[in-house]
VEXVO-186466 format. One line per 3 residues: their letters; for each residue x, y, z of N, C-alpha, C, CB. Coordinates in steps of 0.02 Angstrom, whole numbers, plus 50000, padded with zeros to 5 digits. Glycine has a CB too. Layout:
BEGIN
A	X Y Z X Y Z X Y Z X Y Z  ...
***
This chain:
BEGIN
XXX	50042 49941 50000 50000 50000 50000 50044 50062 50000 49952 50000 50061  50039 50095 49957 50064 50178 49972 50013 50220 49998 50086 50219 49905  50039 50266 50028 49997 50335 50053 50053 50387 50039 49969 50337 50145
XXX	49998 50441 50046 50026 50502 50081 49989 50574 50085 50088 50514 50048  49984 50600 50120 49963 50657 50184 49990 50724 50127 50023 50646 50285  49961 50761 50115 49983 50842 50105 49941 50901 50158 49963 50866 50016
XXX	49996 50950 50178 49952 51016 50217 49989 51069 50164 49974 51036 50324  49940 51119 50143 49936 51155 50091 49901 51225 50102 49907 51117 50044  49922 51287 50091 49908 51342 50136 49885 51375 50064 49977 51378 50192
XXX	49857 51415 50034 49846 51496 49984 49833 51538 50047 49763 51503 49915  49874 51591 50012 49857 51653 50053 49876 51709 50002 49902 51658 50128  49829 51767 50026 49787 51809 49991 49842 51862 50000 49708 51822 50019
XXX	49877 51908 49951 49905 51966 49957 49873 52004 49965 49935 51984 49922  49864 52060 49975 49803 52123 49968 49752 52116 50013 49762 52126 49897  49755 52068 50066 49686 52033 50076 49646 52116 50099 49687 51955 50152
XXX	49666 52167 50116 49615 52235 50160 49605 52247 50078 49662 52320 50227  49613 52263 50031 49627 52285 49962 49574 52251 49926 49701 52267 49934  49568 52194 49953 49510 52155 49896 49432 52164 49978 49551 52021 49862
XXX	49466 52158 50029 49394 52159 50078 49348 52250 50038 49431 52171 50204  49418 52292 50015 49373 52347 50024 49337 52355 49975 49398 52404 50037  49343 52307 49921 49309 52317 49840 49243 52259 49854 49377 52287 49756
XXX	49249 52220 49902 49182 52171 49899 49104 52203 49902 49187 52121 49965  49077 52203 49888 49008 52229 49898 48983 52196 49961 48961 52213 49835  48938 52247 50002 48904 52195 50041 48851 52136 50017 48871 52233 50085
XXX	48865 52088 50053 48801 52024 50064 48864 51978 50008 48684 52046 50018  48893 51979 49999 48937 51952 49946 48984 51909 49986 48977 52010 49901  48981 51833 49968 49033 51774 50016 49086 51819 49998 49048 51676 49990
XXX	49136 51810 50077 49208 51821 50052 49265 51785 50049 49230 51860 50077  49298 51769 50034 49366 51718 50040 49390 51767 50071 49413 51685 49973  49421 51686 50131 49461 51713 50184 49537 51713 50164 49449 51673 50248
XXX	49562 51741 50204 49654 51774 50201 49684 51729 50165 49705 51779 50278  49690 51665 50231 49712 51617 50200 49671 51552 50203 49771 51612 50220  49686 51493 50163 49660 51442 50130 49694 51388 50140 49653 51452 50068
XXX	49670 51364 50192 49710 51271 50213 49680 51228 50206 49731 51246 50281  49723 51189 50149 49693 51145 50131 49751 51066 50168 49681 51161 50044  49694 51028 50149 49739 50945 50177 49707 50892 50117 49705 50906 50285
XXX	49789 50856 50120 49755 50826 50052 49764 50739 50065 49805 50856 49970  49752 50683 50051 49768 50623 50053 49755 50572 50011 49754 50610 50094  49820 50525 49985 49817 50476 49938 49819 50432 49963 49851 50473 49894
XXX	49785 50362 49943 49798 50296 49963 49794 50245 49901 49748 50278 50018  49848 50194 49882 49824 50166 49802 49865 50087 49866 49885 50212 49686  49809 50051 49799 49840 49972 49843 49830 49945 49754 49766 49915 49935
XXX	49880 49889 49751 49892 49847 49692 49890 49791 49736 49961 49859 49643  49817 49759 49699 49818 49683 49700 49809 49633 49649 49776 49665 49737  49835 49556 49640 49826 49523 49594 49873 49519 49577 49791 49533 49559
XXX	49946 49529 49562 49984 49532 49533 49997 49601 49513 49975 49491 49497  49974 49666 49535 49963 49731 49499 49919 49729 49439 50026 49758 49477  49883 49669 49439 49806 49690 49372 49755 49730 49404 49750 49611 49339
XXX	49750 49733 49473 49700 49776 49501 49728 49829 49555 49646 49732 49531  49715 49890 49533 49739 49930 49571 49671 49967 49594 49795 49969 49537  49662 49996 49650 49627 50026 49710 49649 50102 49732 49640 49976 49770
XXX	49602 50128 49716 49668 50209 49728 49603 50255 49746 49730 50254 49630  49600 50302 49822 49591 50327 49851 49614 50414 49862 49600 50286 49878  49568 50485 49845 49615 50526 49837 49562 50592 49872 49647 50528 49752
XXX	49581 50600 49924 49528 50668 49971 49579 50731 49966 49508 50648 50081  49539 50778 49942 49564 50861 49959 49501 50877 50010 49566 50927 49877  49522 50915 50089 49475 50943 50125 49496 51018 50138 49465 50903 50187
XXX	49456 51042 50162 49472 51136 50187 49435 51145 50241 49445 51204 50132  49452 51112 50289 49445 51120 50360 49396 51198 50372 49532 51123 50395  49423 51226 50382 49391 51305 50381 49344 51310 50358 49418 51356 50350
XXX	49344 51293 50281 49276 51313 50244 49205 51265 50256 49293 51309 50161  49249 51205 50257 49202 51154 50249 49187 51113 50194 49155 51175 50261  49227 51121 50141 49221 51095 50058 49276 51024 50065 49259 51173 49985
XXX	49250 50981 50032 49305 50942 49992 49265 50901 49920 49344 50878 50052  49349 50873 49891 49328 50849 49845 49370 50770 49862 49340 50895 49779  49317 50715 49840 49344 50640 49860 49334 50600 49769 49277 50593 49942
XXX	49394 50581 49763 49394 50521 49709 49432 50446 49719 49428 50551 49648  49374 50401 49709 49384 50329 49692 49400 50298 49628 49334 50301 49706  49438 50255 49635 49458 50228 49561 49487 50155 49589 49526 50283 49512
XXX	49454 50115 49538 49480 50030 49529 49512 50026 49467 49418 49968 49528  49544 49980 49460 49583 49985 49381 49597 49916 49364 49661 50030 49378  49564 49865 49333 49572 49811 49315 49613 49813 49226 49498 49781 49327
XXX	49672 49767 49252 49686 49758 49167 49683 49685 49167 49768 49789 49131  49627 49694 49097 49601 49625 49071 49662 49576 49039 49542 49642 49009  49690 49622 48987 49759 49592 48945 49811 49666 48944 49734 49559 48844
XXX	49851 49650 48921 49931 49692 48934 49901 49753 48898 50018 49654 48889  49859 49749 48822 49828 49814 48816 49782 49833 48830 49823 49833 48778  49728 49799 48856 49655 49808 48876 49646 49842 48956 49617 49729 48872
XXX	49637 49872 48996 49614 49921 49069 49553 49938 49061 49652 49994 49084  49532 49900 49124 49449 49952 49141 49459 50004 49187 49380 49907 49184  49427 50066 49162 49415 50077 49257 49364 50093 49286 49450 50126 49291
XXX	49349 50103 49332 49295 50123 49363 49298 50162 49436 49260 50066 49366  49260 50234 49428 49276 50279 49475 49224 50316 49486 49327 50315 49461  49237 50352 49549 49188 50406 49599 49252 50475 49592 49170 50366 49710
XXX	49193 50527 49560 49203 50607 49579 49160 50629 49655 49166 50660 49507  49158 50639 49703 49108 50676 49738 49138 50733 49756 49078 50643 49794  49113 50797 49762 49120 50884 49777 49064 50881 49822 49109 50948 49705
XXX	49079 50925 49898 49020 50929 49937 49044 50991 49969 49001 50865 49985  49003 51044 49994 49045 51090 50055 48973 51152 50040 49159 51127 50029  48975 51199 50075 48933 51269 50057 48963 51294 49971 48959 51344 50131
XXX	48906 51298 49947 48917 51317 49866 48960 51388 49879 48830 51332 49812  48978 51427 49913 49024 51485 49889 49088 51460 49910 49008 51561 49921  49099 51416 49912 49209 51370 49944 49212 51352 49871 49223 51259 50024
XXX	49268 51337 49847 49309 51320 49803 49282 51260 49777 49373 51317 49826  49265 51214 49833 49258 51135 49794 49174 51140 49806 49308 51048 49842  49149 51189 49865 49058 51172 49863 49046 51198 49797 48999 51217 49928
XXX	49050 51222 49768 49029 51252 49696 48993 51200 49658 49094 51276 49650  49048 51147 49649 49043 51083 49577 49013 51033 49636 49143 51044 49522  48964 51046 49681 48954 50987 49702 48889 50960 49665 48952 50988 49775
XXX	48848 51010 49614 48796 50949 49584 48838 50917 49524 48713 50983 49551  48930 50947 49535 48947 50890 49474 48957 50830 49488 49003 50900 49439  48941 50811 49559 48972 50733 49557 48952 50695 49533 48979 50701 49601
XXX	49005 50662 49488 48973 50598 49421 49022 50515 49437 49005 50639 49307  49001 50455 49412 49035 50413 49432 49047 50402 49344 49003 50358 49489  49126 50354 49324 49115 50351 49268 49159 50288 49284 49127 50411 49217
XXX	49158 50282 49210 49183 50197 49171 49229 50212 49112 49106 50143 49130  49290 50192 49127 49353 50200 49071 49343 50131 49030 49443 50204 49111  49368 50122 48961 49394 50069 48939 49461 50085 48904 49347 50035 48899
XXX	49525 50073 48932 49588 50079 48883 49610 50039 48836 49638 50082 48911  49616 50032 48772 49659 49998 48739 49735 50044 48692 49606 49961 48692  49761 50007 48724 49855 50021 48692 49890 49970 48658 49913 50032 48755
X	49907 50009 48611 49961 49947 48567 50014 50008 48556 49925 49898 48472
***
């Protein structure tokens, strides 16, 4: 199994500079922006099936975005895959925005 953990900061230059141009009633992005991120992939079977796990969160805001993926290879050129997008958080954060995009989909690869 591999993993691994990211902590990830944006921060806002100007931040009094852009507060004074906002209009009222208008979401604002805050100063700064911490984000945490995490991977997890497992290869089983011989490495024909791989398992892979991948969360961005923003603590603060409340947004993240989570993707699933399986990856079966049938023959040396043939790969399926099959995966989860989900986006969830308050629609004015970065990732609540695309949350009615969450879609699940189905790869088929062939390579020669």
């Amino acid at each position: 199994m591999l993993a691994s953990v990211q902590y990830y900061v944006q921060r806002m230059q100007h931040y009094e500079d852009y507060l004074s141009t906002q209009p009222t009633g208008l979401a604002r992005r805050p100063h700064a922006r911490h984000l945490l991120t995490a991977r997890l992939t497992q290869a089983l079977l011989n490495q024909t099936l791989k398992l892979g796990a991948y969360v961005q969160v923003s603590p603060a805001e409340g947004d993240y975005y989570l993707n699933t993926e399986a990856s079966y290879s049938v023959l040396d050129p043939l790969t399926l895959n099959v995966g989860l997008n989900v986006y969830g958080g308050p629609s004015t954060t970065d990732l609540g925005q695309f949350k009615t995009n969450s879609n699940v989909y189905l790869v088929m690869r062939f390579g020669f």
